[in-house]
Legacy VTK file of the C-alpha trace (Angstrom):
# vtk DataFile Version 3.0
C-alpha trace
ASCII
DATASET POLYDATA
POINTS 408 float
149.396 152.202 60.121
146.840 150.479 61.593
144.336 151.719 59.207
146.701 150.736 56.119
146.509 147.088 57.767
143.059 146.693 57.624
142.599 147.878 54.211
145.326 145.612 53.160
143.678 142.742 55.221
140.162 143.632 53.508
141.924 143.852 50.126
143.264 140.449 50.153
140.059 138.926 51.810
138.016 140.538 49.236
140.399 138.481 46.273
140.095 135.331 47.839
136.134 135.534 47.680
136.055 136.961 44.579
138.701 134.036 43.203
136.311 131.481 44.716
132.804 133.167 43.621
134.917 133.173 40.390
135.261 128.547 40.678
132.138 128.334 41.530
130.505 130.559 38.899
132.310 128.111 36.636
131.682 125.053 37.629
127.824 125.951 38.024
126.954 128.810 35.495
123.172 127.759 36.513
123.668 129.275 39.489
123.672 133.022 38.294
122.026 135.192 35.946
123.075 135.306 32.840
120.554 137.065 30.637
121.088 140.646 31.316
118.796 141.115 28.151
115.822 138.873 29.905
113.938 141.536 31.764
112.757 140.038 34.863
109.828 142.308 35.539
107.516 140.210 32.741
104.793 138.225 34.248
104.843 134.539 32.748
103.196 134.244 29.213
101.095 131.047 30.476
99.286 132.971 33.328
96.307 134.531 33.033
96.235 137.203 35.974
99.344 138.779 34.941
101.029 140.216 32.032
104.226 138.984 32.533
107.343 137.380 35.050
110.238 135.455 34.327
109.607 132.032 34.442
112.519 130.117 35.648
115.732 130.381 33.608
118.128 127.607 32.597
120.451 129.486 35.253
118.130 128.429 37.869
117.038 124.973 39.103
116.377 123.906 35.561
120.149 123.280 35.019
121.232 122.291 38.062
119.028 118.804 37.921
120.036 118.030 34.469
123.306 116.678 33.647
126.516 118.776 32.835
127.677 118.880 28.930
130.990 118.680 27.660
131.901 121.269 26.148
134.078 120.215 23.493
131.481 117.523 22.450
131.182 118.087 18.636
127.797 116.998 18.145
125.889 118.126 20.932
123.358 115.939 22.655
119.887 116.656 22.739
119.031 114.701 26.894
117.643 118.189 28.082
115.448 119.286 25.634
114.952 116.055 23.745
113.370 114.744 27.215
111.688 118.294 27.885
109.673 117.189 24.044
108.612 113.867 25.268
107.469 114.710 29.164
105.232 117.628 27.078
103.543 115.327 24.871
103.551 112.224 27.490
101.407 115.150 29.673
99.433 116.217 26.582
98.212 112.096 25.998
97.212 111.583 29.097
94.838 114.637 29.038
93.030 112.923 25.317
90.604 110.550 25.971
88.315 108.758 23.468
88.069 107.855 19.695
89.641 111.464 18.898
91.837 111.054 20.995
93.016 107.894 19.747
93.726 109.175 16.251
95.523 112.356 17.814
97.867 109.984 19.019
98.106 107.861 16.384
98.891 111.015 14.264
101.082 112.377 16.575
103.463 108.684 16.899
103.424 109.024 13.088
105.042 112.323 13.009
107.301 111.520 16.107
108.460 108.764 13.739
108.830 111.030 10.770
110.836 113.180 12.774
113.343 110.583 13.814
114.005 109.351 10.375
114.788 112.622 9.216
117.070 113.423 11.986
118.790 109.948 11.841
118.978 110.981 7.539
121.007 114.085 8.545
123.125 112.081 10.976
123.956 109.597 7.932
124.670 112.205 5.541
127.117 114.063 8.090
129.136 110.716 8.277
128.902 109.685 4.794
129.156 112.604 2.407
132.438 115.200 1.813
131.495 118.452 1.609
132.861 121.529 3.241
132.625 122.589 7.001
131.397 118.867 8.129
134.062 118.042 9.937
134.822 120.700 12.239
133.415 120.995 15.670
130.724 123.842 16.934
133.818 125.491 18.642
135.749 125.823 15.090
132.269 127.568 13.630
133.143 131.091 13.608
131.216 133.470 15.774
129.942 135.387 12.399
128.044 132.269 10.800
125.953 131.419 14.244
123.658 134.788 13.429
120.841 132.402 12.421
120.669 130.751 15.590
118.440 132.543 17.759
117.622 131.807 21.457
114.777 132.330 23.660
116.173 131.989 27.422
112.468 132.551 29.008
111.127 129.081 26.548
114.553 127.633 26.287
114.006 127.056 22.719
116.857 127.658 19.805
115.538 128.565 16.606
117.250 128.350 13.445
115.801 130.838 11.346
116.086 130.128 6.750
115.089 132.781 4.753
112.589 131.747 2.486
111.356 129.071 4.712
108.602 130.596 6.329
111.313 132.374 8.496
108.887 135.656 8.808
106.168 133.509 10.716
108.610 131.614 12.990
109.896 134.734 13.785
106.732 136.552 14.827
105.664 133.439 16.774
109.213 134.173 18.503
108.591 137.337 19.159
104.813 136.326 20.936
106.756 133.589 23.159
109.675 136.030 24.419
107.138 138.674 24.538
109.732 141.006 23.333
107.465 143.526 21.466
104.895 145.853 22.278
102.327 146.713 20.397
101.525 150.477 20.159
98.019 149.982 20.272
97.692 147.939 23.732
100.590 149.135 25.133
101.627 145.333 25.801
103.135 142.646 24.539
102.090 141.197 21.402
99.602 137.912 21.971
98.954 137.129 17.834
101.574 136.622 16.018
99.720 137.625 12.544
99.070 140.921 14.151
102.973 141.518 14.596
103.562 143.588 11.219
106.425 141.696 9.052
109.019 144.179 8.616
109.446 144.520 12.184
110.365 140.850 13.233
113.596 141.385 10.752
114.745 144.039 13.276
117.915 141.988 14.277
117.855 144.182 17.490
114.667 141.973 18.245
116.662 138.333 19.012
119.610 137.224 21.090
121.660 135.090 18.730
124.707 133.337 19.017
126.378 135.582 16.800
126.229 138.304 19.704
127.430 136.209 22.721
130.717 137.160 22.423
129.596 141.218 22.943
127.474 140.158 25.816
129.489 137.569 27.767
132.777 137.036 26.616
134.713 134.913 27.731
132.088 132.400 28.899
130.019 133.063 25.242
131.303 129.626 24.144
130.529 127.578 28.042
127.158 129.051 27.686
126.426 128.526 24.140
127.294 124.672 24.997
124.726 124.295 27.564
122.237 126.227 26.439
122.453 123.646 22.741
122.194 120.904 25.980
119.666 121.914 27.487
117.258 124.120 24.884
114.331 122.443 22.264
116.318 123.264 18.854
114.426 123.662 15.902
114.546 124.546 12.079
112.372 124.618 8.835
113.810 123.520 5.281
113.005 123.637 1.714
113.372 122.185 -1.308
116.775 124.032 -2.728
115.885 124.768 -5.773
112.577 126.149 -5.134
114.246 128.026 -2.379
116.431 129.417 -5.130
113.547 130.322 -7.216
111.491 131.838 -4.244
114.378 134.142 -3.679
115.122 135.051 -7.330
111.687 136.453 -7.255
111.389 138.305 -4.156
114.720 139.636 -4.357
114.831 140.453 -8.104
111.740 139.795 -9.693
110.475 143.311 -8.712
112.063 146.724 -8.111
114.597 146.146 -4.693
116.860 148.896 -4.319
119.277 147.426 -2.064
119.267 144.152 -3.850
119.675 145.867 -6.954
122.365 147.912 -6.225
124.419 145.104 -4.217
123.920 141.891 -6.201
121.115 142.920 -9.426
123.469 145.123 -10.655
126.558 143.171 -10.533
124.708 140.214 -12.151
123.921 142.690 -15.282
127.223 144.184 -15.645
129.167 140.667 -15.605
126.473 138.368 -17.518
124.145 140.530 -18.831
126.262 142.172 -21.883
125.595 145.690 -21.280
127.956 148.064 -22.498
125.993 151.794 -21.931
125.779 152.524 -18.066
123.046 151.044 -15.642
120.249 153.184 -14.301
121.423 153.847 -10.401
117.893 153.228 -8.760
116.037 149.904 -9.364
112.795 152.002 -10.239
114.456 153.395 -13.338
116.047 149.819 -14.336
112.784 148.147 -14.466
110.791 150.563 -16.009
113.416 150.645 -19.021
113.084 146.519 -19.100
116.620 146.246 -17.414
116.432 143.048 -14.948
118.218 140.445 -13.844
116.999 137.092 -15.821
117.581 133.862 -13.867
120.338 132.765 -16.101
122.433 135.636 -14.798
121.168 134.702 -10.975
122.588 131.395 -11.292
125.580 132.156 -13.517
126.401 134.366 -10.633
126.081 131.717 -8.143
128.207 129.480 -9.514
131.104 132.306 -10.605
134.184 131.311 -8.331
134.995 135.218 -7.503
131.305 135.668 -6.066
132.161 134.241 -2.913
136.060 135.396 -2.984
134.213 139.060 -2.717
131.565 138.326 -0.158
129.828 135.085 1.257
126.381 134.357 0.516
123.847 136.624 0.765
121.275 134.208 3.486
118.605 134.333 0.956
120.632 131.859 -1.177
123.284 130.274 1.278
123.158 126.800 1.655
120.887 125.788 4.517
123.602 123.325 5.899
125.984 126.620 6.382
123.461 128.704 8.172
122.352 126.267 10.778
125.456 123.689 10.912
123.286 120.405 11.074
126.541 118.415 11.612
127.505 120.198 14.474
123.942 120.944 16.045
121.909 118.433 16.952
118.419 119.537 16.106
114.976 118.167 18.353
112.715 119.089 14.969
113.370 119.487 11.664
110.015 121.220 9.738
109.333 121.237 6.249
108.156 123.709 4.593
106.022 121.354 2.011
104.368 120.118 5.267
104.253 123.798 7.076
101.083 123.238 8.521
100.993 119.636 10.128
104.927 120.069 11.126
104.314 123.627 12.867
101.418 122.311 14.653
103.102 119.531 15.916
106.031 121.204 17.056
104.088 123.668 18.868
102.279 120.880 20.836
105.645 119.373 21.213
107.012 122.788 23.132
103.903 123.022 24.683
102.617 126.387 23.975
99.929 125.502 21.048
97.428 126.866 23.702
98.767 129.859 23.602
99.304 130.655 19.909
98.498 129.918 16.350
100.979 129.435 13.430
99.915 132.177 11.416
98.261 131.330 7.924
100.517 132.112 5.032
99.893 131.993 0.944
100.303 128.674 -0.702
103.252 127.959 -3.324
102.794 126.607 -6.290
104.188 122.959 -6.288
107.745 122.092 -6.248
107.925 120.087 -9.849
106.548 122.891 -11.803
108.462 125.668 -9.847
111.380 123.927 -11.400
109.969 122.656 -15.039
109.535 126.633 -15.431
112.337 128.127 -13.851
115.355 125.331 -15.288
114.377 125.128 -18.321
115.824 128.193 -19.626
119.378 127.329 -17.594
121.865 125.116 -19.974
122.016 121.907 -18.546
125.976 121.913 -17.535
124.910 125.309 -15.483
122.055 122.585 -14.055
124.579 120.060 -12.929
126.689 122.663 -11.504
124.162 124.288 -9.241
123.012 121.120 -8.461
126.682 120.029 -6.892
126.902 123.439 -5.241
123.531 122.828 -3.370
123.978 118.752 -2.859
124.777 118.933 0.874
120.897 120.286 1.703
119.110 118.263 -0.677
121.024 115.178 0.622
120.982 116.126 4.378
117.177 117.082 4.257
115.845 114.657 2.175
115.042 116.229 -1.128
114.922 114.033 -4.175
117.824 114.531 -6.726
115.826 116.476 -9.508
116.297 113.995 -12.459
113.686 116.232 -14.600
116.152 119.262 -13.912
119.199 117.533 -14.431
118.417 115.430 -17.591
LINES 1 409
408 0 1 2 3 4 5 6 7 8 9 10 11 12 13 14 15 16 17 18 19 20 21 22 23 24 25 26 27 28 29 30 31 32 33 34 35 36 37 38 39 40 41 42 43 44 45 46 47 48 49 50 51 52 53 54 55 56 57 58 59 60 61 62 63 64 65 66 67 68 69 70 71 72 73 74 75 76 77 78 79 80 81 82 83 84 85 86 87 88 89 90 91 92 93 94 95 96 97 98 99 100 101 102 103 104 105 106 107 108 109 110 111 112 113 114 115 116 117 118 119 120 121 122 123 124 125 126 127 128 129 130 131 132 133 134 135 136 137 138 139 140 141 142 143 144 145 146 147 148 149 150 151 152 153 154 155 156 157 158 159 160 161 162 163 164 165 166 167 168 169 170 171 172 173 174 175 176 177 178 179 180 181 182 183 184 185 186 187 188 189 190 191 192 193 194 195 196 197 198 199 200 201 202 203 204 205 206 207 208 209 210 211 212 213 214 215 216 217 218 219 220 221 222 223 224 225 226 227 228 229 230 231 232 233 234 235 236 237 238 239 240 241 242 243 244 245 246 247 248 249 250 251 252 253 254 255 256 257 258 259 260 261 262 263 264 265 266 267 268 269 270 271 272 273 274 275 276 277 278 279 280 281 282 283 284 285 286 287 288 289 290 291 292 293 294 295 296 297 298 299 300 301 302 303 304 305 306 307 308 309 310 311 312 313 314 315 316 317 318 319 320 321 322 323 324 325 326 327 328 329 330 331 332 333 334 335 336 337 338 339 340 341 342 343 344 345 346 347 348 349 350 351 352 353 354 355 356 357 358 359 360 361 362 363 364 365 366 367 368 369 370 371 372 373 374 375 376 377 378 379 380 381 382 383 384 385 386 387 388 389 390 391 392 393 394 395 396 397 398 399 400 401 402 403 404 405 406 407
């Protein structure tokens, strides 16, 4: 009996600590670890000597001198990695010195600036215009539509990745920061993020996103994705929508893609395209016989009602403003894809890591205007108006003129 007692005794004790290891895990998630995906055996990226250790993790110190976030804040506020941005760059001035460094600065205010307006423009837009998902909090955003939103827990940066939007480079540079591929030729990490080959940073096995916080933590996926948009450097690159559109048409259709072909290509010809005889089953064999889609059919199929009653859209052509929720995430930087190259540089000075990578160099696009004087003016002009209503939302939220040539 005796022994019975003390197990019983040992049982019970064992509850009560676990009940209040339990309170005080939730009242202070910083104060475990929480990235079982984070392998703690990498040396930091910053240091020299070795080739990798975890540099301290928002469930460390980090979090516990910040301030707490409410959770069911809609609009989450930027405090922690807003003021993270400006202690970097306050650092970084101090360090230039001179007439160069003078115009760095200068430069540098002038973007800051640029960067305000267009936040405070998205902030307008999500209080002034009706369109749909705008007024539901992060917590109502399904756990499906936060794949874009990937997070790196070593940086404590959140990237929301666009496709078409120079996604492929941000990703790569991603992959360099979280050092979480090795290349087969060093047997390390990857330190360039042009030598990182592109099909390989769209393995989604690659990223932790959102989407996948709910497999990994359960429960607690929503507590942690709320401090983590507190505390983390958010960022995103946008587009022009049309051009987006056309960028995509041609990737996606404008050559032989046999899984674009047979999901979306195909359905396009058979519903706009007037074909009565069967279609070829492989792309190869379609475009070799001068079968295609034309753009017409791309956008009549965008704006057919029962496209989206079948599946959502396919990321290449969603709107921006449903992949990254800019009315429920409060973004630090908001890139442009017309001004890749001055935007990514700043924003890697801004996270403080430009000393330890380049943006990779990508082609040029053709300009915007004659993207869409070629494209558009094939499209009847109603079909115009109509795509131009369905995309509204991320031409208004990011700035984009309304495309009077287009829609005249």
């Amino acid at each position: 009996m005796g022994v019975w007692r003390g197990l019983r005794v040992a049982f019970v004790l064992g509850s009560v600590f676990m009940i209040l290891l339990i309170i005080v895990y939730w009242d202070d998630v910083g104060g475990f670890n929480l990235y079982p995906l984070q392998d703690h055996k990498r040396c930091p990226l910053q240091s020299p000597s070795c080739p990798r250790t975890t540099t301290p993790s928002p469930s460390t110190a980090g979090l516990q001198s910040r301030s707490p976030l409410p959770v069911s804040t809609t609009i989450f506020s930027t405090k922690g990695g807003g003021a993270a941005v400006e202690d970097r760059q306050e650092q970084r001035e101090v360090k230039t010195t001179g007439g160069e460094g003078e115009q760095k600065r200068i430069s540098s205010r002038r973007l800051d600036v640029e960067q305000e307006e267009r936040k405070q423009r998205i902030m307008d837009v999500c209080s002034d215009l009706d369109f749909p998902g705008r007024t539901r909090s992060f917590e109502q955003i399904p756990n499906r539509e936060l794949d874009h939103l990937i997070v790196d827990d070593t940086n404590q940066i959140i990237y929301c990745y666009v496709p078409k939007v120079a996604c492929t480079n941000w990703k790569r540079v991603m992959v360099v920061l979280s050092q979480a591929l090795i290349s087969p030729s060093s047997g390390k990490p990857y330190t360039d993020p042009e030598a990182i080959p592109p099909d390989l940073v769209h393995n989604a096995t690659l990223y932790l996103t959102f989407a996948k916080f709910w497999r990994h933590y359960g429960s607690l996926s929503r507590h942690l994705m709320a401090l983590k948009l507190q505390h983390y450097t958010k960022f995103l690159f946008v587009r022009d929508p049309f051009v987006r559109l056309i960028s995509a048409f041609r990737n996606k259709f404008g050559r032989p893609n046999e899984d674009f072909y047979k999901q979306f290509g195909s359905v396009m010809l058979r519903r706009y395209g007037n074909i009565s005889e069967s279609l070829p089953e492989k792309a190869a064999q379609a475009f070799a016989a001068g079968i295609k889609p034309t753009f017409q059919q791309f956008v009549s199929y965008l704006l057919d009602p029962e496209t989206e009653k079948e599946n959502i859209f396919n990321e290449h052509w969603r709107q921006i403003y449903r992949l990254c929720h800019p009315c429920q995430v409060k973004y630090d930087f908001i890139g442009r894809l017309e001004t890749l190259e001055s935007d990514a540089d700043h924003l890697l000075k801004l996270l403080d890591v430009d000393h330890l990578l380049h943006f990779p160099s990508g082609a040029r696009n053709r300009t915007a205007a004659s993207w869409e004087r070629d494209w558009f003016s094939q499209i009847p002009l109603t079909m115009r108006r109509e795509l131009y209503k369905l995309y509204q939302p991320d031409f208004e939220l990011f700035g984009y003129p309304k495309p009077d040539s287009v829609l005249h």
